[in-house]
Backbone as CSV, one residue per row, in Angstrom:
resi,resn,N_x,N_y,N_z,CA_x,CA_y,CA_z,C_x,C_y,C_z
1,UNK,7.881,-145.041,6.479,6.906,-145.629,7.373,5.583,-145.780,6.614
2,UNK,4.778,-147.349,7.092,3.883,-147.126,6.148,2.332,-146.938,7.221
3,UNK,1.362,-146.587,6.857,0.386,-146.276,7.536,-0.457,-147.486,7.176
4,UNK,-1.599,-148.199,7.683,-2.398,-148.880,7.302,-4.082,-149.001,8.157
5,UNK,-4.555,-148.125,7.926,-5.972,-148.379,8.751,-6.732,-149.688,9.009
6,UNK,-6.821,-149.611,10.169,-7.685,-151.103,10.587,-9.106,-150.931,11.178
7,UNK,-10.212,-151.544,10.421,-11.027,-151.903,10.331,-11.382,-152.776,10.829
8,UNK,-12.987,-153.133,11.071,-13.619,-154.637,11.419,-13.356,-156.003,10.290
9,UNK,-13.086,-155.117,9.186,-12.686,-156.418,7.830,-11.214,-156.300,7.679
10,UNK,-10.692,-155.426,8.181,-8.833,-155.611,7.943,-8.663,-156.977,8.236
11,UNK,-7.479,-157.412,7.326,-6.884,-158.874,7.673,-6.690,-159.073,8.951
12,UNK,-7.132,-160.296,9.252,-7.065,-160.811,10.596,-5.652,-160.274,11.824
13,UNK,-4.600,-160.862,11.246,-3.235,-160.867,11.362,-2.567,-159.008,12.185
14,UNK,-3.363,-158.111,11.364,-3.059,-156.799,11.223,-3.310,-156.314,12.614
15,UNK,-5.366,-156.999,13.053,-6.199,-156.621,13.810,-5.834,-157.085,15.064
16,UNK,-4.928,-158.594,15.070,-4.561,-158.904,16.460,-3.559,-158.192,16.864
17,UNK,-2.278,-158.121,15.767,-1.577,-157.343,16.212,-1.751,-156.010,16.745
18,UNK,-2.804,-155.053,16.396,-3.018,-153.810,17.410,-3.668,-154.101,18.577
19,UNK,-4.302,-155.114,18.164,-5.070,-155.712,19.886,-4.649,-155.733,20.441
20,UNK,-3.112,-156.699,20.315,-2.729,-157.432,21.559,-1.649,-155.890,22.146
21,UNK,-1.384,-155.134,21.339,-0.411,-154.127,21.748,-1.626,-153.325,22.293
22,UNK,-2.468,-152.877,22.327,-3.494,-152.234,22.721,-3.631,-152.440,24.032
23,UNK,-3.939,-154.090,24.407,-4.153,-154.466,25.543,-2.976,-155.131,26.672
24,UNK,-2.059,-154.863,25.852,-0.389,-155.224,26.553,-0.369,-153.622,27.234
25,UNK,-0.249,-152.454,26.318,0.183,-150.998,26.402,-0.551,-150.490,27.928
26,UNK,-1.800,-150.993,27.599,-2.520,-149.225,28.527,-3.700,-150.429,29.671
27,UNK,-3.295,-150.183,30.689,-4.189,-150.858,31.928,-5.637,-151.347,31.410
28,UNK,-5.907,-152.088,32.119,-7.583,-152.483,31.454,-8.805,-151.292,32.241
29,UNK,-7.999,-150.998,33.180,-8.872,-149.222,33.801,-8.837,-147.984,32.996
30,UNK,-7.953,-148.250,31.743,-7.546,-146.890,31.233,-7.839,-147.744,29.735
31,UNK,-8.492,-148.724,29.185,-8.677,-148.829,28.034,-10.484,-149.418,27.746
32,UNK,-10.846,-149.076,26.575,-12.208,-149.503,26.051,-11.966,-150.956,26.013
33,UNK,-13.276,-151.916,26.511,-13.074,-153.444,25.522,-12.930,-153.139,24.355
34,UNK,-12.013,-153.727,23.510,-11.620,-153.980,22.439,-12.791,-154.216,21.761
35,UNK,-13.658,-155.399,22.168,-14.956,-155.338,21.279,-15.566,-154.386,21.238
36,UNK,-15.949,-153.870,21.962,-16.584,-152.401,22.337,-16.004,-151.489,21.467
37,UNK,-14.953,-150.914,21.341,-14.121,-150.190,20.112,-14.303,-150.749,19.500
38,UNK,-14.532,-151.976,18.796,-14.233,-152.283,17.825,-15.996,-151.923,16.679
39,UNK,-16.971,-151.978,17.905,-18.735,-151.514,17.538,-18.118,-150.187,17.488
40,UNK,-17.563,-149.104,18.601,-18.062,-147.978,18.202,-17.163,-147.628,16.844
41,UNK,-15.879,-147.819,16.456,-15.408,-147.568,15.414,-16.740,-147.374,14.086
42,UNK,-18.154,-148.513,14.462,-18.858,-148.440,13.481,-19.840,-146.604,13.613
43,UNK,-19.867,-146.264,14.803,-20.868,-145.269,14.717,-20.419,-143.916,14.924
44,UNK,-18.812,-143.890,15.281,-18.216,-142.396,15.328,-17.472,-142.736,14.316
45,UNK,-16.641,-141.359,14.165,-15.338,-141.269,13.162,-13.975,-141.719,14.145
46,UNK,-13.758,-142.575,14.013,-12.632,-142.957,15.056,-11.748,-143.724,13.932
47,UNK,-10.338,-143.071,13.890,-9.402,-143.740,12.816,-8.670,-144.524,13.926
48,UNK,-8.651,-145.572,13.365,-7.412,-146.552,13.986,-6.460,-147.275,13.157
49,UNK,-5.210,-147.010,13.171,-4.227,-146.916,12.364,-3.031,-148.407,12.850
50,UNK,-2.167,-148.780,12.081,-1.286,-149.357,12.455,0.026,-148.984,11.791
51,UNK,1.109,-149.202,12.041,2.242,-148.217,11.593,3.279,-149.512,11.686
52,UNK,3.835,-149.675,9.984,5.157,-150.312,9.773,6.474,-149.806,9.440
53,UNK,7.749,-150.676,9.814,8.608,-150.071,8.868,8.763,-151.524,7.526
54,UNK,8.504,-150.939,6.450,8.945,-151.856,5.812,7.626,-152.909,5.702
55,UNK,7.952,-154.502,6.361,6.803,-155.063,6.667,6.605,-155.716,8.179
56,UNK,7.442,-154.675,9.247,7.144,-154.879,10.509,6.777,-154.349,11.358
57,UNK,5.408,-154.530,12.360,4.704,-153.722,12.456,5.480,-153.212,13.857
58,UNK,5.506,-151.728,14.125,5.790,-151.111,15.125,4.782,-150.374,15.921
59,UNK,3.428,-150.034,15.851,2.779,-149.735,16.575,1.430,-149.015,16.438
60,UNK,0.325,-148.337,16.787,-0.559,-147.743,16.079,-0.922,-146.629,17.149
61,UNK,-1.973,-146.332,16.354,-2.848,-144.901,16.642,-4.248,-145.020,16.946
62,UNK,-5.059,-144.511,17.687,-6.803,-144.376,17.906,-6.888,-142.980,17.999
63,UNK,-7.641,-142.438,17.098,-7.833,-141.005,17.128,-9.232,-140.693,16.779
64,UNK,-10.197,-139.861,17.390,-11.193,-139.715,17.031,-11.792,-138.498,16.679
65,UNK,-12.107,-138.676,15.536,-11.729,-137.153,14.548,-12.658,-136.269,14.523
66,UNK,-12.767,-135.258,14.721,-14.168,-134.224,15.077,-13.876,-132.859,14.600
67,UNK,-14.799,-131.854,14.632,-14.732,-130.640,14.010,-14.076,-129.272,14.589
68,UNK,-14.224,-129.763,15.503,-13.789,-128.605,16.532,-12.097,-128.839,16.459
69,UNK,-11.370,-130.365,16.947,-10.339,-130.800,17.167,-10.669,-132.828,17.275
70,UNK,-8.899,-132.584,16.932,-9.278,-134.207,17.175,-8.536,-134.670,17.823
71,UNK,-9.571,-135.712,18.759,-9.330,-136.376,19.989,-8.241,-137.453,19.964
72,UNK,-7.006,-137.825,20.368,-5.783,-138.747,20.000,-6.730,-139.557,21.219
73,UNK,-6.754,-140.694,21.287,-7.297,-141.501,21.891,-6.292,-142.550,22.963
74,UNK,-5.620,-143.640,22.056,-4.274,-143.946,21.890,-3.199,-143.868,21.357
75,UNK,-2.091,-144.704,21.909,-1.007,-144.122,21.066,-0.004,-145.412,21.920
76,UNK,0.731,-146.613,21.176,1.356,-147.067,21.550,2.651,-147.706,20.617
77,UNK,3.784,-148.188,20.555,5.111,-148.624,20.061,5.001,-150.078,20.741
78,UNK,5.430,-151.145,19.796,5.906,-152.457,20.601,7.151,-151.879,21.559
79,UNK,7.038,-152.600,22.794,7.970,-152.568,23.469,9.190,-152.624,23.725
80,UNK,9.759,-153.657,23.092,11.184,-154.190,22.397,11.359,-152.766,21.429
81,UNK,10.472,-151.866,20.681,11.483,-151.321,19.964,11.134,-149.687,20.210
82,UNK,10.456,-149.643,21.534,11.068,-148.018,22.336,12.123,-147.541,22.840
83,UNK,12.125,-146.458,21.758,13.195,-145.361,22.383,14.398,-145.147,21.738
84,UNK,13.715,-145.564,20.232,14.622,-145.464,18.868,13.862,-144.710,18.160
85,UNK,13.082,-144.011,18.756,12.648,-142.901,17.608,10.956,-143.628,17.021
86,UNK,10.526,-144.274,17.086,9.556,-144.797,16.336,8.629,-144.050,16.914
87,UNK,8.329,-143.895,18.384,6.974,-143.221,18.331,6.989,-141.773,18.216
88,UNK,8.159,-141.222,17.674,8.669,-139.727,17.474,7.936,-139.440,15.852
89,UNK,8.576,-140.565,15.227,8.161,-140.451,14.190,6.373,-140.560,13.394
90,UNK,5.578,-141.463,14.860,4.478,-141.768,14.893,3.716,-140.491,14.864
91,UNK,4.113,-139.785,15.647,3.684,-138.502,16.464,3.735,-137.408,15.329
92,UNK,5.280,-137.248,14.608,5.458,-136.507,13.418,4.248,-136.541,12.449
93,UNK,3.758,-137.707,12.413,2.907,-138.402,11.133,1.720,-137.912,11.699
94,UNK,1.186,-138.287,12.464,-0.117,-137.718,13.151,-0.338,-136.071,13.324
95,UNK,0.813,-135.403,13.946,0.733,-133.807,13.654,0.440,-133.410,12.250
96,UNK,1.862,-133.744,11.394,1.290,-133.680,10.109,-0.319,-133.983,8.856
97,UNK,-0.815,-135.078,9.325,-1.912,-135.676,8.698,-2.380,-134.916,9.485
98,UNK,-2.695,-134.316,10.307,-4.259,-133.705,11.092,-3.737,-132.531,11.410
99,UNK,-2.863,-131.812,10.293,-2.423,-130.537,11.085,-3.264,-129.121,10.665
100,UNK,-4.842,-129.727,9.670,-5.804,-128.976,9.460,-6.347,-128.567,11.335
101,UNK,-6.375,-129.357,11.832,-7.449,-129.147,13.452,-6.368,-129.231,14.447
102,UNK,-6.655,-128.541,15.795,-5.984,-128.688,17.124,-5.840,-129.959,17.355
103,UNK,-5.457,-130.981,17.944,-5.252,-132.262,18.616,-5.030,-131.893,19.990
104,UNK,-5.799,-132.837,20.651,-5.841,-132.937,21.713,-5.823,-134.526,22.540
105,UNK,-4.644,-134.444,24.044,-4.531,-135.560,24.249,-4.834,-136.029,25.802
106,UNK,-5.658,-137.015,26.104,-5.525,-137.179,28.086,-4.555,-137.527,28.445
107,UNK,-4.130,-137.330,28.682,-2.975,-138.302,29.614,-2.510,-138.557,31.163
108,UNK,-2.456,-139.603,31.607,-1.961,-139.796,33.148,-1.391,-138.591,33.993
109,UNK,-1.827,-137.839,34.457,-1.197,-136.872,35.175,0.036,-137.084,35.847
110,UNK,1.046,-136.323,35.723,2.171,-136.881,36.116,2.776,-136.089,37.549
111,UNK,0.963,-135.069,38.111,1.266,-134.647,39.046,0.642,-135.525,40.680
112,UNK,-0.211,-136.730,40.046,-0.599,-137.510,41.233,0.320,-138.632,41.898
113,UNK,0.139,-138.623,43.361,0.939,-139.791,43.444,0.395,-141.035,42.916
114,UNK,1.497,-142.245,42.568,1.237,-143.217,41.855,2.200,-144.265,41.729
115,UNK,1.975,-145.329,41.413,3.504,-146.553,41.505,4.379,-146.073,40.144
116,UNK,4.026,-145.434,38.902,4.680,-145.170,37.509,4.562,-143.994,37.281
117,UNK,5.002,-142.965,38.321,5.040,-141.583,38.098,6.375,-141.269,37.195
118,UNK,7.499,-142.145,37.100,8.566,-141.384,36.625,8.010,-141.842,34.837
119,UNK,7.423,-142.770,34.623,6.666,-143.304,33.390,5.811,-141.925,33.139
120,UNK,4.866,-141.701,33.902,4.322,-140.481,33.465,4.308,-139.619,33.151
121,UNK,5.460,-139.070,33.874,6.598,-137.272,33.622,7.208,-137.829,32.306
122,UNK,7.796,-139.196,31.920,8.379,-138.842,30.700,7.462,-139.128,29.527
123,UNK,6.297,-139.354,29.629,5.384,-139.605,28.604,4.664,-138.039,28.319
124,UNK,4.461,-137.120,29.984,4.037,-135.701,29.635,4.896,-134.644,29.104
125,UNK,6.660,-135.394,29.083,7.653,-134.470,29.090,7.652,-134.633,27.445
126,UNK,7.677,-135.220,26.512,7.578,-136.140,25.491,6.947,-135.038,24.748
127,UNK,5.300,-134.857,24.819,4.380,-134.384,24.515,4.740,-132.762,24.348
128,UNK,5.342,-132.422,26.002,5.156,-131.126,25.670,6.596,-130.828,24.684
129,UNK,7.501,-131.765,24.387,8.491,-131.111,23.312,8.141,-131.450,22.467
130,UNK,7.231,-131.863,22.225,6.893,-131.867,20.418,5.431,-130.828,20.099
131,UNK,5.780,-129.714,21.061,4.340,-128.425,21.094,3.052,-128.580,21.490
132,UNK,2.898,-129.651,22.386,1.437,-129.930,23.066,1.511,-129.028,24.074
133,UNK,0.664,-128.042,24.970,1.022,-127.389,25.940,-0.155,-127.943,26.960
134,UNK,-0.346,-128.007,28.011,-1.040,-128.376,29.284,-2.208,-127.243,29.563
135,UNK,-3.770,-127.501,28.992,-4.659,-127.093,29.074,-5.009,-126.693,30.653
136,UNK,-4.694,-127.587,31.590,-5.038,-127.390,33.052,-6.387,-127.837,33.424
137,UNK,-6.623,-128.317,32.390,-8.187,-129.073,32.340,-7.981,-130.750,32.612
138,UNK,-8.515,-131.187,33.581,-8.401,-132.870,33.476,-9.665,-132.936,34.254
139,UNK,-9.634,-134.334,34.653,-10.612,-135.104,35.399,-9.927,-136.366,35.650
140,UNK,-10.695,-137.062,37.026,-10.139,-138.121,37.611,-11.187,-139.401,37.201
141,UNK,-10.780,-140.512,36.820,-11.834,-141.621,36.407,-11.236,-142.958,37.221
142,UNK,-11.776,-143.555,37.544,-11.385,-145.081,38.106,-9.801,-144.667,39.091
143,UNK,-9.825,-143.759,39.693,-9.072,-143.364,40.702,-7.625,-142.799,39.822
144,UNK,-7.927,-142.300,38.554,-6.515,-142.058,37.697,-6.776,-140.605,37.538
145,UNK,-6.144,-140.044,37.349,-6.177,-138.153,36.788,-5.350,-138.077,35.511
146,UNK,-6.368,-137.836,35.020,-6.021,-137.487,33.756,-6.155,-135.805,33.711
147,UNK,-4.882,-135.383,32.504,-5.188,-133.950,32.486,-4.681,-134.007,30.653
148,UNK,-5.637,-132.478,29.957,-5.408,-132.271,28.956,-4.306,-131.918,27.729
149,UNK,-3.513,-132.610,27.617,-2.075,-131.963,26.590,-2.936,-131.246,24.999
150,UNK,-2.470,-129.867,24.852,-3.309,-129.975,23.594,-2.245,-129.241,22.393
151,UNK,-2.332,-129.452,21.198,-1.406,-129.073,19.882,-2.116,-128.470,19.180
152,UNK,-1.595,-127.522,18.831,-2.812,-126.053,18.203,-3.233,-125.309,18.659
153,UNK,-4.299,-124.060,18.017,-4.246,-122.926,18.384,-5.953,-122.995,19.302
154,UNK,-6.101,-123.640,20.464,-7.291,-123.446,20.957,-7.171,-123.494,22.550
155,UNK,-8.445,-123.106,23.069,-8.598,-122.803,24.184,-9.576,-123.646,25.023
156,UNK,-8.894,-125.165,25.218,-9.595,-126.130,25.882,-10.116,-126.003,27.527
157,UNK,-11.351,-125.883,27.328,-12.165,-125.811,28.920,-12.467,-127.131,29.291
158,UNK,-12.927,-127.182,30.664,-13.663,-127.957,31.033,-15.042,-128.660,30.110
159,UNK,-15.613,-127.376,29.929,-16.574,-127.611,28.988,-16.904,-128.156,27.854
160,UNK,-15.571,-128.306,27.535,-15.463,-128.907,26.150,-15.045,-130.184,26.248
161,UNK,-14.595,-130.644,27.504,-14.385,-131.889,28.197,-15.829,-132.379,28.249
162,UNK,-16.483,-132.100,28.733,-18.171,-132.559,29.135,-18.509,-132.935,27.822
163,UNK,-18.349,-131.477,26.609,-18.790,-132.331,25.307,-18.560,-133.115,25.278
164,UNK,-17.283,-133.574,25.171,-16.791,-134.546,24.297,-17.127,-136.035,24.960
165,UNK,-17.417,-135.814,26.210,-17.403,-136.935,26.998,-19.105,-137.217,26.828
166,UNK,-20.208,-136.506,26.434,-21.483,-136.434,26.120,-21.524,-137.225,25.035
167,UNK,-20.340,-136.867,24.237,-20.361,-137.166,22.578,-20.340,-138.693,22.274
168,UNK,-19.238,-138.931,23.521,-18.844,-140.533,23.781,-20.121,-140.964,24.056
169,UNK,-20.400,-140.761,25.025,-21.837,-141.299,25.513,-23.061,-141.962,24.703
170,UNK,-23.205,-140.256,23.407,-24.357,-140.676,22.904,-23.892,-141.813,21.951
171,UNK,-22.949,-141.793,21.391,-22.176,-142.686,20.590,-21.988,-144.348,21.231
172,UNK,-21.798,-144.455,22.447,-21.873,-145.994,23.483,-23.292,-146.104,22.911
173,UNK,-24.758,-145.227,23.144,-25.849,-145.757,23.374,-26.067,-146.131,22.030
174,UNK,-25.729,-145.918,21.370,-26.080,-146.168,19.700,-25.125,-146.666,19.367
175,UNK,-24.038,-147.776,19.724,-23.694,-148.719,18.804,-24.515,-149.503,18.914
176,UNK,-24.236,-150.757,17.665,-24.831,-151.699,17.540,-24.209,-152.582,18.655
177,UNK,-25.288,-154.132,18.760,-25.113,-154.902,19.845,-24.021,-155.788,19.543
178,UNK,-23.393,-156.136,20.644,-22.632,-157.620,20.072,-22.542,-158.601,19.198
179,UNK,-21.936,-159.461,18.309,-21.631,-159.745,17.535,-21.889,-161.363,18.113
């Protein structure tokens, strides 16, 4: 598998392709404008990755990398080719490369009611077999509940939710403007 980071100057070709899977994957309530990520990528540490086999692309990563732990952001597979192992192997790659810090992940609570709850249990069931365990920490945003999956040896609070969500913040007010 090959890894390839994408940038504001990555080849064109590379950049739509995580776009459009970006904005196919995850609701427009549960994702950043793309432009918007695409400024703050300039003012945090936020890796955004794309993942081939060979020379076809299967899917990428948004992770935003910090000292304490790092924040998995996204995480999506083209569609046509889930549930052959690719985002197993995605996941492998990401534990491994960041297996200096805890990782930590939000995800859809799979204890609210909802129209894609059985989607949810197997996306939280997923997580916790590959050693993420359920912090018990979430919060609800745009009527969704999210709760904390985390990998490694730490003890995620609420509080550290607020950071991080402060962190975002100061980071929105200080990107640069539109393009």
């Amino acid at each position: 598998m090959k890894i390839k980071p994408i940038y504001k100057s990555s080849d064109a070709s590379e950049i739509a392709a995580v776009r459009n899977l970006y904005e196919e994957a995850f609701p427009r309530e549960e994702r950043i404008d793309w432009n918007d990520l695409m400024r703050l990528a300039i003012v945090m540490p936020l890796s955004i990755d794309a993942y081939y086999i060979e020379n076809e692309f299967i899917g990428f990563t948004i992770l935003n990398e910090r000292n304490d732990f790092n924040w998995f952001w996204y995480f999506a597979v083209i569609p046509s080719l889930r549930g052959n192992g690719y985002g197993q192997r995605i996941l492998d790659s990401m534990l491994q490369r960041y297996a200096h810090s805890p990782m930590i992940i939000d995800v859809e609570s799979p204890f609210q009611e909802c129209t894609n709850s059985e989607q949810r249990q197997r996306r939280y069931n997923f997580y916790l077999r590959n050693g993420f365990k359920d912090s018990h920490v979430g919060r609800t945003f745009e009527g969704i509940t999210y709760c904390i999956l985390i990998y490694g040896n730490y003890n995620f609070t609420i509080k550290d939710y607020d950071r991080i969500l402060s962190h975002l913040r100061h980071h929105w007010d200080t990107m640069p403007e539109s393009d």
